[in-house]
N, C-alpha and C positions, 0 to 999 in steps of 0.2 A: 504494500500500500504506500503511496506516496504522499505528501502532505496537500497537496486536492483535493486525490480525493480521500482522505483522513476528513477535513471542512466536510465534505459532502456528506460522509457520513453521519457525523455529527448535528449537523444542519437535519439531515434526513430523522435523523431520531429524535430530532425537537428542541437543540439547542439553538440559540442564535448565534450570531458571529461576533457578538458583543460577550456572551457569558464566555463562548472560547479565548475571545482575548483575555477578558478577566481570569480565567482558570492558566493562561504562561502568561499573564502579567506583560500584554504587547497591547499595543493600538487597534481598535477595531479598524482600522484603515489597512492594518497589515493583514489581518486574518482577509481580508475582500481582497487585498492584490495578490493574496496566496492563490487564492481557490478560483482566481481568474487568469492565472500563471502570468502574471506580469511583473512578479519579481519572484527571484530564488529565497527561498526563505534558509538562515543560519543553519550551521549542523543540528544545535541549539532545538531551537524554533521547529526545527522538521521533523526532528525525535522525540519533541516533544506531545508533538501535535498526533502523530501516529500511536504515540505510548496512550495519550489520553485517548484516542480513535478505540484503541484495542481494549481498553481497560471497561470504557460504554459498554461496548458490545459484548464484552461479557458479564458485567452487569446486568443487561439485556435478557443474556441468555437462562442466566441462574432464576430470576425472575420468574421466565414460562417454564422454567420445571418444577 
């Protein structure tokens, strides 16, 4: 998964692009140029956004069982 669509998923599960920013502590301005790939986002930033992507969706999943 790449930090796009990391956004996408998150966004898909009913975060905004506002609470992602607040959860790495960036600009809602960067989380929109991520997920619109108009800038490369940090090692940082990329890992992060995929750790929090992966972390949802299994929260998700424990939920429906």
């Amino acid at each position: 998964m790449n930090p796009s669509d990391a956004i996408a998923s998150l966004v898909a599960g009913g975060m905004t692009e506002q609470a992602i920013a607040a959860e790495l502590n960036v600009n809602q301005t960067t989380i929109n140029r991520i997920r619109r790939q108009v800038v490369t986002p940090s090692y940082e930033t990329g890992k992060a956004l995929v750790d929090l992507a992966s972390t949802v969706a299994r929260k998700a999943r424990r939920r429906r069982a």
